[in-house]
C-alpha positions in Angstrom: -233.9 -51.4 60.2 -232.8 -54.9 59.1 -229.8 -55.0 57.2 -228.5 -58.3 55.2 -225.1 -59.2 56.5 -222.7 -61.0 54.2 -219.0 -60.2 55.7 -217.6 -61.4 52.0 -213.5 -63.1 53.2 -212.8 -63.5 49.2 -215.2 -64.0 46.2 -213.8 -67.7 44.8 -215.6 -69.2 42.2 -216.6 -71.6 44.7 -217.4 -69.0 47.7 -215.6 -71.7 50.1 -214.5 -68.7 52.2 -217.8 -66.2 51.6 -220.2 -65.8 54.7 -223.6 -67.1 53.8 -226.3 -64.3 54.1 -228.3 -63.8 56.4 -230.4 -61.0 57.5 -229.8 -59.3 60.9 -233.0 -59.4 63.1 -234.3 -56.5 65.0 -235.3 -57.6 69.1 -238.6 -57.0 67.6 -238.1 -59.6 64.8 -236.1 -62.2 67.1 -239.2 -61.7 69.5 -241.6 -62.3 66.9 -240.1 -65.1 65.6 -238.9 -66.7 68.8 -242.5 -67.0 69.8 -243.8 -68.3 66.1 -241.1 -70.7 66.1 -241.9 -72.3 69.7 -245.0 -72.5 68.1 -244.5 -74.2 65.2 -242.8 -76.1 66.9 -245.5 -77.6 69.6 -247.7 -77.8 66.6 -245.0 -79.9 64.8 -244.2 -82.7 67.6 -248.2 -82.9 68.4 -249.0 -83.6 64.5 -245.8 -86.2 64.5 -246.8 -87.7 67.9 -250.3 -88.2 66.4 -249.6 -89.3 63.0 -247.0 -91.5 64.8 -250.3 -92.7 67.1 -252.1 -94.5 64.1 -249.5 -95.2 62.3 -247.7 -97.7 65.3 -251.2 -98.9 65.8 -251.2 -100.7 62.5 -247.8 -101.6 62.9 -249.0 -103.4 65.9 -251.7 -105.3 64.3 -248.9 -106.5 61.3 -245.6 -107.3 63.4 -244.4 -108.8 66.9 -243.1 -107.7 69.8 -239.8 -108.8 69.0 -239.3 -107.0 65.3 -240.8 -103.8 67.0 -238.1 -103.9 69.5 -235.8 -104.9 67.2 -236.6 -101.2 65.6 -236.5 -99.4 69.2 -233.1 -101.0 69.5 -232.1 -99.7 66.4 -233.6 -96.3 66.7 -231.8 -95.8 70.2 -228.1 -96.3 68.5 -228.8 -93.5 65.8 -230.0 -90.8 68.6 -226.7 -92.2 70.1 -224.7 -92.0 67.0 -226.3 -88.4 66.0 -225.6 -87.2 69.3 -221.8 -88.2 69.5 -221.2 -87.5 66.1 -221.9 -83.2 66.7 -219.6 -82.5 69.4 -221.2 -79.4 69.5 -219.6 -77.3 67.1 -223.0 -76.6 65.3 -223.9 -75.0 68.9 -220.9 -72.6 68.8 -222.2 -71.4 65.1 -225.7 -71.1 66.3 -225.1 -68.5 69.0 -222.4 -66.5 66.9 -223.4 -63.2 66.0 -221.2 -63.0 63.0 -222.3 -64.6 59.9 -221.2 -68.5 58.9 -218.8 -68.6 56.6 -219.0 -71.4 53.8 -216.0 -73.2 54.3 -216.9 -73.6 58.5 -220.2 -75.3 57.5 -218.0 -77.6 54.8 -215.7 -78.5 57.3 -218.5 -78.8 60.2 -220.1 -81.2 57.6 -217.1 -83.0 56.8 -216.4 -83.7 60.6 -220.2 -84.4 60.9 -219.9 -87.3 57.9 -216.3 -88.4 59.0 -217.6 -89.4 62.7 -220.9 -90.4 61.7 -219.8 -93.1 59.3 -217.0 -94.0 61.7 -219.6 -94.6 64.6 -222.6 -96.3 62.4 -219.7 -98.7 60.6 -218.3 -99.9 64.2 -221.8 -99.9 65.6 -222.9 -102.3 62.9 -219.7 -104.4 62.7 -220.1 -105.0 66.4 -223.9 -106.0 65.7 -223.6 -107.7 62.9 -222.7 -111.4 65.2 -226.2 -111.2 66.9 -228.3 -113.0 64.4 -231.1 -111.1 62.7 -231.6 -108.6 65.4 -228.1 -107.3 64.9 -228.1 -107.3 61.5 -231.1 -105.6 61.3 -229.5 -102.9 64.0 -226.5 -102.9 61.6 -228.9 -101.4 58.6 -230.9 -99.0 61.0 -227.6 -97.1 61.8 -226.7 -96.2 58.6 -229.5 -93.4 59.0 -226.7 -91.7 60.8 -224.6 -90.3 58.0 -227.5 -89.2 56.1 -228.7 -87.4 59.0 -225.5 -85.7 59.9 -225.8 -84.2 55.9 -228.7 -81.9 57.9 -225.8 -80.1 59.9 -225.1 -76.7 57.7 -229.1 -76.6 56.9 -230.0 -77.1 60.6 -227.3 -74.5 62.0 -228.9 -71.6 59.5 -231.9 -72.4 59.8 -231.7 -72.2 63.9 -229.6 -69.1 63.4 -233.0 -67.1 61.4 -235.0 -69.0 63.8 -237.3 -70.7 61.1 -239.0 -73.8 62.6 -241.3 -74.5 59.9 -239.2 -76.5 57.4 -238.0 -78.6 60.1 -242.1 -79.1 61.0 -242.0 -80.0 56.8 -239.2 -82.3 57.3 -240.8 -84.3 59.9 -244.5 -84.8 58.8 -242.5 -85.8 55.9 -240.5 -88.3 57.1 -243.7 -89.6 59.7 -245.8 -90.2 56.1 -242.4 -92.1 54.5 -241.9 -94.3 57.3 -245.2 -95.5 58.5 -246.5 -95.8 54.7 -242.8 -97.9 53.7 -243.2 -99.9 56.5 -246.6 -100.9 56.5 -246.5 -101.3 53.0 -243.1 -103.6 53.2 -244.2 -105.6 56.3 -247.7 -106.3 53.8 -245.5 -107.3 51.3 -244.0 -110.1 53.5 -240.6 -108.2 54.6 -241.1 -108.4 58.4 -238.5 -106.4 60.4 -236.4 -106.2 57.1 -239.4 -104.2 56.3 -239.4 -101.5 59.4 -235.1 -101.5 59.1 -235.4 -100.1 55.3 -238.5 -97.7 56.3 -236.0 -96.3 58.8 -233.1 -95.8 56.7 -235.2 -94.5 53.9 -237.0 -92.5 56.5 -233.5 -90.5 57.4 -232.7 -89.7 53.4 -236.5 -88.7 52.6 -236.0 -86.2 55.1 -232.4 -85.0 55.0 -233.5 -84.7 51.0 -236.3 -82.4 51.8 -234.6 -80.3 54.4 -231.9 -79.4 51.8 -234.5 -78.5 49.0 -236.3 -76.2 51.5 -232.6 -75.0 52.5 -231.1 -73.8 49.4 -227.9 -72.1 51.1 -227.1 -75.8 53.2 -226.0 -77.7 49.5 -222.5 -77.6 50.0 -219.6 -80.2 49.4 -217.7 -81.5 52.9 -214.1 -80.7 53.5 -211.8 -82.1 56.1 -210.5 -79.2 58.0 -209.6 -79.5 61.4 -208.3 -76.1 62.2 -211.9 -74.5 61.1 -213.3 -76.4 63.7 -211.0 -76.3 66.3 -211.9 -72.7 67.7 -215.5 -73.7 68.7 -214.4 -77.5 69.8 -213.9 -76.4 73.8 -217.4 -74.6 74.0 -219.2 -77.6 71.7 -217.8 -80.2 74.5 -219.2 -78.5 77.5 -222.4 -77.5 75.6 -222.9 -81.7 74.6 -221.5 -82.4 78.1 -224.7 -81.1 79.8 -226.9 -83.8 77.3 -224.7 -86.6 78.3 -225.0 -85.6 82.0 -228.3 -85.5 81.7 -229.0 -88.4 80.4 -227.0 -90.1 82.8 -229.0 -88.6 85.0 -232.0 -90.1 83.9 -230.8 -94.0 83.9 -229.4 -93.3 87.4 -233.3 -92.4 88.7 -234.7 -95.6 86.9 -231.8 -97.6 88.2 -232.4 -96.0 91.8 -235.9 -96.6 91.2 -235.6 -100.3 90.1 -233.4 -101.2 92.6 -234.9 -99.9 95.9 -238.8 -100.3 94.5 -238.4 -103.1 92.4 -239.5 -103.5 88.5 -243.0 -102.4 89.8 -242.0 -99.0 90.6 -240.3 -98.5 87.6 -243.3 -99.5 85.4 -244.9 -96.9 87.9 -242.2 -94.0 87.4 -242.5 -94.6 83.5 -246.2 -94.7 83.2 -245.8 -91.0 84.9 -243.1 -89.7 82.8 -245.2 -90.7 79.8 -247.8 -88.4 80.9 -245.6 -85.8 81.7 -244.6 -85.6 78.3 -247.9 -83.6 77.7 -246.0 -80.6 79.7 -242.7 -81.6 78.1 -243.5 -81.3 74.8 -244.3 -77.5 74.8 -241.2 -77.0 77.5 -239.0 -78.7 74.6 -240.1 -76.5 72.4 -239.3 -73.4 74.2 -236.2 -75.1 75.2 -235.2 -75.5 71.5 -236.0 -72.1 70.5 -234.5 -69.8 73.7 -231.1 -70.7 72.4 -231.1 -69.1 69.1 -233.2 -66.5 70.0 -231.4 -65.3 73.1 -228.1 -65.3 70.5 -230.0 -63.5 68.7 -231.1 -60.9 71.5 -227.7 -60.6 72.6 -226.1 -59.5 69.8 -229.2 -57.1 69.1 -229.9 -55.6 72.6 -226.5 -56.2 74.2 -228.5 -55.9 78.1 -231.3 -58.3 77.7 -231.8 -58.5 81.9 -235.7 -57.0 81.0 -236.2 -59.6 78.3 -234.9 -62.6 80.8 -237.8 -61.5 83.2 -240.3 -61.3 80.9 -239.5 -64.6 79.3 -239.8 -66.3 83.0 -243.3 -64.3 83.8 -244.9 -65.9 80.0 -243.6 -69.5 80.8 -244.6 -68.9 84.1 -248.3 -68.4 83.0 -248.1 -71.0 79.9 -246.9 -73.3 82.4 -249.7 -73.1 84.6 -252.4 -73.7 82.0 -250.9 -76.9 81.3 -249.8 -78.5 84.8 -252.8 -76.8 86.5 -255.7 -78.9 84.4 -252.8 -81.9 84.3 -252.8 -82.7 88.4 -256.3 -81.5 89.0 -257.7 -84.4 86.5 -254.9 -86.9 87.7 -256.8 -88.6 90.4 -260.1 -89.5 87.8 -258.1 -90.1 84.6 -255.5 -91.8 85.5 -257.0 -95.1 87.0 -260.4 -94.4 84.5 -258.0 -94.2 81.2 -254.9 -96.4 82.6 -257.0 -99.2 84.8 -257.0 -99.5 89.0 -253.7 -101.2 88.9 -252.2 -97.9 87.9 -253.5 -95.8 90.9 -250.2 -95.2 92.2 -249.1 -93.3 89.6 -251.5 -90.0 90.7 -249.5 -89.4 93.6 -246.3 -89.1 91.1 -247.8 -86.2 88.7 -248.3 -83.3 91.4 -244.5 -82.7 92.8 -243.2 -83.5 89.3 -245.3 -80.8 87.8 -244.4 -78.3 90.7 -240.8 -78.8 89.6 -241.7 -77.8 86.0 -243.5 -75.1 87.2 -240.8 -73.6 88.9 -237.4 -74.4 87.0 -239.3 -74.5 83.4 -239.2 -71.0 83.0 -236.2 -70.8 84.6 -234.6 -72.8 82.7 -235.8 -71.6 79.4 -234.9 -68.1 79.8 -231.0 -68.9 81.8 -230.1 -71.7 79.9 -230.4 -70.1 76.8 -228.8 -66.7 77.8 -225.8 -68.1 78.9 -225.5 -70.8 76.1 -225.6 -67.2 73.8 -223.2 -65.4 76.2 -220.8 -68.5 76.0 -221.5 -69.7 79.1 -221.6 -73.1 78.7 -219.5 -74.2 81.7 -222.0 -72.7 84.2 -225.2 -74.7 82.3 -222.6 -77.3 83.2 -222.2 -76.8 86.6 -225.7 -76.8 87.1 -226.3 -79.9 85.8 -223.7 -81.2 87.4 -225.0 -80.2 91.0 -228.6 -80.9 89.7 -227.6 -84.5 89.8 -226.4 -85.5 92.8 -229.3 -83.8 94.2 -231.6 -85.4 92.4 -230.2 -88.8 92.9 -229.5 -88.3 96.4 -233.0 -87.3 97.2 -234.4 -90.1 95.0 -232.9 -92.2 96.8 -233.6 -91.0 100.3 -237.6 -90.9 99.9 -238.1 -94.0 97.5 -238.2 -96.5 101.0 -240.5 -94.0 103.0 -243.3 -92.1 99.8 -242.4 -94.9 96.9 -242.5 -93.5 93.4 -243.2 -89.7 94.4 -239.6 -89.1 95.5 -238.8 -88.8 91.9 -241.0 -86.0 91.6 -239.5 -84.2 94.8 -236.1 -85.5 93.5 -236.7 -83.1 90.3 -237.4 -80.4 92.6 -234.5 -80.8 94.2 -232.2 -80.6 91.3 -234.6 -77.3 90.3 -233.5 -75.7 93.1 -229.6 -76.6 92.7 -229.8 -76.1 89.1 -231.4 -72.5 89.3 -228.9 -71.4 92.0 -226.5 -71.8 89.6 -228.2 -70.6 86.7 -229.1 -66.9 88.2 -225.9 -66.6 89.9 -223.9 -66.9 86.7 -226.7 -64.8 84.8 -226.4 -62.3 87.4 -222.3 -61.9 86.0 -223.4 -60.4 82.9 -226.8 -58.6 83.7 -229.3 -57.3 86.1 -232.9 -58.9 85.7 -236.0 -59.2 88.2 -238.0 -62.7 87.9 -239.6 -63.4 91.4 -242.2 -60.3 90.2 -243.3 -63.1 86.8 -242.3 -65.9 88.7 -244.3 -66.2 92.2 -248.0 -65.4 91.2 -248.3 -68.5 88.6 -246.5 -70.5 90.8 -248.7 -69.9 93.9 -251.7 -69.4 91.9 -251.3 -72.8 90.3 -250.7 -74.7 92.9 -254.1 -73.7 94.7 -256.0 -73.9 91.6 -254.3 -77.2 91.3 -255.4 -78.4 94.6 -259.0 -77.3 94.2 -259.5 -78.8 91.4 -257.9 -82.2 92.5 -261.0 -81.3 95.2 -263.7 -81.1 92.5 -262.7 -83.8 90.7 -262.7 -86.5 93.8 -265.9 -85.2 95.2 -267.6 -85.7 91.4 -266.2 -89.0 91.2 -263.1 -91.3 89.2 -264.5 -90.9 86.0 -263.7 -88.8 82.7 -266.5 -86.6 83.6 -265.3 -85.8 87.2 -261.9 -85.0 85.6 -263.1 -83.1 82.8 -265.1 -80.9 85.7 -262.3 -80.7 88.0 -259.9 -79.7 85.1 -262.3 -77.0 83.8 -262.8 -75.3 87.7 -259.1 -75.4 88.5 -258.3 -73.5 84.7 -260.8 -71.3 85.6 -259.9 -70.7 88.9 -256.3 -69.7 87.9 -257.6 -67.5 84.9 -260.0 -65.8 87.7 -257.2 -65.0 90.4 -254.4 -64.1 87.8 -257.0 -61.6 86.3 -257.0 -60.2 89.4 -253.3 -60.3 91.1 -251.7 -60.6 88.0 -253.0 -59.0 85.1 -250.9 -57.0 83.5 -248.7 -60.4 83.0 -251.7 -62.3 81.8 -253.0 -59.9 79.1 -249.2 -59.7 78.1 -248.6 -63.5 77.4 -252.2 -63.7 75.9 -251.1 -60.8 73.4 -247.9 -62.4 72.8 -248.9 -65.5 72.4 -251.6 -64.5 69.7 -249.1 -62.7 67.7 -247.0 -65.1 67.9 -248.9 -67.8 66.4 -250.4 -65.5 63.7 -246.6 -64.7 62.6 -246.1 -68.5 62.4 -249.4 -69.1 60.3 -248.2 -65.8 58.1 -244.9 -67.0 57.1 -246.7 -70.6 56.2 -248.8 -69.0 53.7 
């Protein structure tokens, strides 16, 4: 039975050294919510992504080029300044399975505010000489302080594995900033007008989050040794961001160099679309962190959980990438133009690397971020990258703009090497059994439908068909070679969403 866990270090008037309650989840519980929460959480960036649709196609009617750029510029230096300004320790919080105390999240917000306002002050001041574009960068940034207020709110709400304010917090923040800056660039204020829509965007949102979060008001103290203990394990587990992200300027710059800006336009016309897998992997990405810390500290061995959680991607996965390639060759050069016919060759190897390491990746990344592991998600990015790049480079002069995609799968297979052996230190688990049919299933009912659709014709039609008789093609042969698996990620799934539509009622 559930229990609520308050581990009380003193009762002060101010409750600067109580634990925060929380309740303890059952597996059943963390399961449940887990799934709800992934999807919320699809549901959430597909709402923002369209409301963010319209909304920057009246933007584009009302500014230039240049002011929108401006923004982008802007924007880029406050996921910059959010990301330095962590280091991580809200990681080490997340996956630990005794309760937050008060003064940590204090002194986690303190640090948050003290590095935050150092980096968006030096960031402007070193802005502030290039003309209007700087100084319009200079007031962007200041959204970083009010965004690193989010920390305590964002660490308990992670650790209960509630998604939905954070979905409440964005679609709030998407309505402030598209109807301030619309309404402000009417009004005459140009790029002035999109600069304050950002800022204001920030506080709108960090205002809500904390009036859905009632435990997350709290004043900042400046404590170092509080934050010390989790500093080593917050460095590795921001390390693997920065290394990937390094990782992905190296491929453009690889890309750009040996292919020229062409391929590069190529390569990001591709990754665009392969956002449309990316944003449910992100999600599930997000969530198997605080869920797995969650597992942990329930089940202790959670080696049958890990295989389960690879066989559901596994399936999910497929009934994204499988429609995704088989419609490539019609809608890509129907929806993009002719010119763009060399991205289709780009989407099948890509997708076959998120077939494979998605899953993988979901369930061991966040097992051994919960198991304190961070070093070995390290490693593997670490190896990943040389791979990648390496193989990148290597294939660009003889297949073009496809070696990216078999660069990915090279970095998959590096990557999950690493991951299972260091999985494999700490618990037994079986995932070739979940893993292999989807995988093998998809990639025939992939290529058959890439069949149909060329023999119907490059149109939306012929990819709609194709699309349609690859799906049902690897619905057909996973009912029969794979059922059990099937029926389990179709059950799951459907609780899953009706627990997230339950606890937004």
């Amino acid at each position: 039975m559930s229990v609520v866990r308050t581990a009380d270090a003193g009762a002060s008037g101010t409750g600067a050294a109580t634990a925060i309650p929380e309740k303890r989840l059952s597996s059943e519980e963390v399961r449940q919510r887990a799934v709800g929460g992934a999807a919320v959480d699809v549901l959430r960036g597909l709402g923002s992504r369209i409301l963010g649709f319209f909304g920057t196609l009246v933007l584009a009617h009302l500014v230039t080029p240049s002011e929108l750029g401006t923004v982008a510029l802007g924007a880029t230096f406050v996921i910059f300044g959010t990301f330095l300004a962590d280091g991580g320790v809200g990681a080490t919080l997340i996956r630990r399975p005794d309760a937050v105390e008060r003064a940590e999240l204090r002194a986690l917000l303190g640090l948050q505010l003290a590095v935050s306002t150092t980096i968006a002050f030096a960031i402007a001041a070193a802005m502030l000489p290039f003309g209007t574009v700087g100084r319009a960068t200079a007031l962007i940034v200041m959204a970083v302080p009010l965004m690193a207020v989010r920390a305590p709110a964002v660490i308990l709400l992670e650790r209960a594995l509630e998604y939905r304010q954070f979905a409440i917090v964005e679609f709030a923040e998407v309505i402030c900033y598209y109807g301030l800056a619309i309404g402000l660039v009417l009004d005459g204020w140009g790029v002035w007008g999109l600069a304050s829509a950002s800022v204001l965007r920030a506080l709108v949102g960090t205002v809500v989050l904390l009036s859905l979060t009632p435990a997350a008001r709290m004043a900042p103290s400046l404590s170092l040794a509080r934050v010390s203990p989790f500093l080593a394990f917050g460095f590795r587990y921001q390390a693997v961001g920065v290394t990937n992200l390094l990782r992905d300027q190296g491929v453009n710059a690889v890309v750009a160099i040996v292919g020229g800006v062409s391929a590069l336009g190529v390569w990001s016309l591709a990754y665009r679309i392969l956002q449309i897998p990316l944003l449910l992997f992100s999600s599930l990405w997000r969530v198997s962190f605080p869920g797995m810390a969650r597992l942990v500290e329930a089940e202790k061995d959670v080696g049958e959980t890990i295989g389960r959680v690879v066989g559901v991607v596994a399936v999910v996965a497929g009934l994204i990438v499988v429609p995704l390639v088989a419609a490539t060759p019609a809608w890509v050069p129907t929806l993009f133009g002719p010119q763009w016919t060399e991205v289709v060759p780009v989407i099948p190897p890509a997708c076959l690397h998120l077939m494979i390491f998605a899953p993988i990746s979901v369930a061991f990344v966040g097992y051994l971020w919960a198991e304190g592991e961070a070093s070995a998600v390290l490693r593997a990015s670490l190896v990943g990258t040389p791979l990648m790049l390496a193989t990148v480079l290597l294939l660009m002069m003889a297949i073009g703009v496809p070696a990216v995609g078999f660069g990915w799968l090279a970095a998959g297979v590096g990557e999950a090497t690493i991951l299972i052996v260091s999985a494999r230190k700490h618990t037994e688990f079986n995932i070739r059994a979940g893993l292999l049919p989807p995988t093998v299933v998809a990639f025939g009912a992939a290529a058959v439908g890439w069949v149909v659709t060329s023999a119907v014709g490059i149109s939306l039609l012929g990819g709609l068909v194709g699309a349609l008789f690859a799906v049902g093609v690897y619905l057909l042969i996973l009912s029969l070679w794979h059922r059990s698996e099937l029926l389990d990620t179709f059950h799951l799934s459907v609780r899953g969403l009706r627990h997230a539509l339950a606890r937004s009622t």
